[in-house]
C-alpha positions in Angstrom: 91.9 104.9 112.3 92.2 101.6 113.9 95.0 99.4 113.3 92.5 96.5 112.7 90.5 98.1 110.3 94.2 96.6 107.8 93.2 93.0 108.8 92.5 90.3 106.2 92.9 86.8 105.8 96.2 85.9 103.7 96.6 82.3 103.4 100.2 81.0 103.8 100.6 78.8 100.9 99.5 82.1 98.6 103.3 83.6 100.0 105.5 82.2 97.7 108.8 81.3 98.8 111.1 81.3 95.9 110.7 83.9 93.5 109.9 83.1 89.7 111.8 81.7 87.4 111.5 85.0 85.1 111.2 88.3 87.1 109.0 89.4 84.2 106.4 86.5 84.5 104.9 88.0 87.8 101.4 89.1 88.0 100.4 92.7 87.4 96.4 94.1 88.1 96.1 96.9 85.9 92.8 99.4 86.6 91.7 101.6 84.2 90.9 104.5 86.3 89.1 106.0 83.7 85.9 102.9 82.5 87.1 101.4 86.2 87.6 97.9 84.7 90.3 95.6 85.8 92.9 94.0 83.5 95.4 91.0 84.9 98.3 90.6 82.8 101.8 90.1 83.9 104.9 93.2 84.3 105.6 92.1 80.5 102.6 93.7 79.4 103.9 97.4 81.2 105.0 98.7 77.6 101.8 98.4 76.2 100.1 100.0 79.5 101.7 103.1 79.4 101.9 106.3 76.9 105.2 107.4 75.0 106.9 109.7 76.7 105.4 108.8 80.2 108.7 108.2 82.8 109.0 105.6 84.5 110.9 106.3 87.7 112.7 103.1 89.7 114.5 103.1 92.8 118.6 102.3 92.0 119.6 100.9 96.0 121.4 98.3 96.9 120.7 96.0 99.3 123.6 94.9 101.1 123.8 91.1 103.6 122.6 93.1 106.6 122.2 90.3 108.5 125.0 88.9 111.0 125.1 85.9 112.4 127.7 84.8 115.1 128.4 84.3 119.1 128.5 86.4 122.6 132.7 87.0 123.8 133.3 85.0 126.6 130.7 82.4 126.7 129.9 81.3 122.9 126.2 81.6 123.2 124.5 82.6 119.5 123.5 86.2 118.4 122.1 87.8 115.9 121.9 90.9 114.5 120.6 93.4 111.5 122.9 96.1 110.8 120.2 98.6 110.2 122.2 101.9 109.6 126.0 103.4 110.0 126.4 106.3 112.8 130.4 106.6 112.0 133.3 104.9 110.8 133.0 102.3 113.6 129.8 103.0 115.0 126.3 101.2 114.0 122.9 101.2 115.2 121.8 97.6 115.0 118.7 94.9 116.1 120.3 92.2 118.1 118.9 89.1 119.6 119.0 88.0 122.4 118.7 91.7 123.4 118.0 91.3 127.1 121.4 89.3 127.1 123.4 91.7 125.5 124.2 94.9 127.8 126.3 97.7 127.7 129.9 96.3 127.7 128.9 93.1 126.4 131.4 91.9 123.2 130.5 89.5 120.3 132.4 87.9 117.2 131.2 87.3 113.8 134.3 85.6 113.0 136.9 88.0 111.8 134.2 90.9 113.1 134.0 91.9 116.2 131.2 94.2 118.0 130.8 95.8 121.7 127.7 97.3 122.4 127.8 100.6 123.2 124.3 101.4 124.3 120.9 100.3 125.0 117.7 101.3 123.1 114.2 100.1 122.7 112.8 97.1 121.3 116.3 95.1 121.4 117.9 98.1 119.6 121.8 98.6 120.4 124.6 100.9 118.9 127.3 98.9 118.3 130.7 99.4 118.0 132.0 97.2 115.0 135.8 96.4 114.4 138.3 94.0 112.5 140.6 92.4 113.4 143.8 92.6 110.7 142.0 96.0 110.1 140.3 94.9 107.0 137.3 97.7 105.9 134.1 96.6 107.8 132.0 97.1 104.6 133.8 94.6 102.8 133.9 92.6 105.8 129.9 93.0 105.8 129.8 91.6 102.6 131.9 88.5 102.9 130.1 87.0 106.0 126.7 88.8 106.0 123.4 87.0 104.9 120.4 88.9 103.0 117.8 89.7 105.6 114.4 88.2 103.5 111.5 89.9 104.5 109.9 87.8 107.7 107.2 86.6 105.7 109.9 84.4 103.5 110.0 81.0 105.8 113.5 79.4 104.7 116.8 80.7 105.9 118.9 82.7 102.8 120.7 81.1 99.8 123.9 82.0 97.8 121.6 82.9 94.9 119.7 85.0 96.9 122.2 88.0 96.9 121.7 88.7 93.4 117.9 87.4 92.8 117.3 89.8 95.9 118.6 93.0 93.6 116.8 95.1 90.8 118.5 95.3 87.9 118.9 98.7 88.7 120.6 98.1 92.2 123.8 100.3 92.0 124.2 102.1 95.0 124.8 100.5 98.2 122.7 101.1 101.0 119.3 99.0 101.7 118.4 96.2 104.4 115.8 94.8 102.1 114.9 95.1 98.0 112.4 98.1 96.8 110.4 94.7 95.4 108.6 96.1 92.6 111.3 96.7 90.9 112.4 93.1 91.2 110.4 92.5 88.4 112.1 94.0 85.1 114.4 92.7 83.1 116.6 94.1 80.4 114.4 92.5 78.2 111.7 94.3 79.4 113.5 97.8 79.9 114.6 97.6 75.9 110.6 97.0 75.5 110.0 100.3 77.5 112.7 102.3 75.6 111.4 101.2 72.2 107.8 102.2 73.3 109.4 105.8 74.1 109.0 105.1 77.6 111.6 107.1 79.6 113.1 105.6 82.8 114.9 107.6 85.3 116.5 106.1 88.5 116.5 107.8 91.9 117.7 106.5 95.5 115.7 105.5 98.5 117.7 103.2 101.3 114.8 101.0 102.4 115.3 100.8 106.1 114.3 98.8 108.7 111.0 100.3 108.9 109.6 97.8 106.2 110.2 95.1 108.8 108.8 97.5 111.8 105.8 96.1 113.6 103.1 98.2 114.6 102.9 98.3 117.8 100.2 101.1 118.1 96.2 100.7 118.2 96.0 103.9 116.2 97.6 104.2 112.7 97.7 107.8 113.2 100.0 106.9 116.4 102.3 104.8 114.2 106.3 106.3 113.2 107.6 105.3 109.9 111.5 104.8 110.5 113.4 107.8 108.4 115.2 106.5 105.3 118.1 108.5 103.4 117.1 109.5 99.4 118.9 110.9 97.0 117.7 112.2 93.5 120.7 113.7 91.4 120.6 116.9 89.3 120.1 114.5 86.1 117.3 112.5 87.1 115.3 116.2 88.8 115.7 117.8 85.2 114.3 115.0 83.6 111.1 114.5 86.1 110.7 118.5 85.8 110.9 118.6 82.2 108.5 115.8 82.1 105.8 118.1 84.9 106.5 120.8 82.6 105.8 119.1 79.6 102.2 117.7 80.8 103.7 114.1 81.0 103.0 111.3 83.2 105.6 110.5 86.2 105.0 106.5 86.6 106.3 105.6 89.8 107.7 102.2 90.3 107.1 101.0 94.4 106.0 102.5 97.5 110.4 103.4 98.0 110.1 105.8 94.7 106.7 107.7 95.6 107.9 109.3 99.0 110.9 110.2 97.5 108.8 111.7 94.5 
């Protein structure tokens, strides 16, 4: 199939910027696949949508401030880079700009963080050797200085707020470069909704890699390769979602991060 078969016109004041000021006020299209009619309500209606005992499974990652922002050793010039997964203890592969500055051997600082890049890949990909320098854990390092890589459509550089309003309320374990964004939308007001309706919600793990960001490069989608991403569904949340098969009940996936790892 042809890449540009996926082309439409999105107008760019329709992208909103800053999210809403209640995560349950966004839009939700609901179809009735059964009379084919089309509903528009908002995620608060989701309760009333569903069927008691239908579960309703969410992705629990984290994302952590991916982003790096700092300066080439000797020289000062500025670099940039997304920390897009961990090899070892020290060893990362990562994006970096300016890539066709940044060689094998070259060294950068992101102030108490340091980097050497220890090889070259494609498309300004590097594995990167990351240090501290009073031997401080690099994860917590990470956390301190890092930004929260928005997706690309988001025009406006990152704020303070944005490393919690970037998070699911489900967002326990550690591990994403960018938010599984439908599930940015509930709300413990809206999960005590679901539990009162007899809606069972289960959480599994997906790590949303840097393939959500990957351009396609390809003029064929069958020619396209989706960037692998760890999951993890523990021995709790596969008994429930068996039971639930088993029982005839409805598995209600939450996100295109939770239906692969379905």
């Amino acid at each position: 199939m042809d890449v540009r078969s996926f082309d439409y016109d999105l107008p760019s004041e329709l992208i909103a910027q800053e999210p809403a000021p209640e995560r349950d006020a966004a839009r939700l299209l609901f179809l009735d696949r059964f009379t084919g009619a089309f509903v528009h309500a908002s995620i608060a209606a989701l309760p009333g949508l569903l069927t008691r005992g239908d579960v309703l499974v969410v992705n629990d990652t984290r994302v952590f401030p991916a982003r790096l922002l700092g300066r080439r050793i000797p020289g000062g010039g500025s670099v940039e880079c997304l920390l897009i997964g961990r090899l070892d203890a020290e060893r990362w592969e990562a994006l970096m700009h300016p890539g066709q500055k940044l060689r094998v051997g070259a060294r950068v600082a992101f102030q108490n963080l340091r980097g050497e890049v220890l090889e070259r890949r494609f498309h300004g990909r590097r594995v990167l050797r990351l240090w501290t320098e009073d031997g401080s854990p690099i994860e917590d390092v990470v956390d301190a200085i890092g930004h929260i890589p928005l997706p690309p459509y988001i025009k406006r550089a990152d704020q303070a707020s944005d490393r919690e309003r970037y998070q699911t309320i489900f967002a326990r374990a550690r591990g994403s470069v960018a938010a599984p964004t439908a599930g940015l939308h509930f709300t413990p007001r809206l999960t005590a909704a679901l539990d009162a309706a007899g809606i069972e919600i289960v959480e599994i793990t997906l790590h949303v890699g840097y393939g959500t960001f990957q351009p396609v490069r390809v003029e064929r989608v069958e020619e396209h390769r989706v960037e692998t991403e760890r999951y993890e569904i523990d021995e709790g949340a596969a008994s429930a979602i068996n039971a639930a098969l088993e029982s005839g009940r409805r598995i209600v996936a939450v996100g295109t991060t939770t239906t692969p790892a379905l």
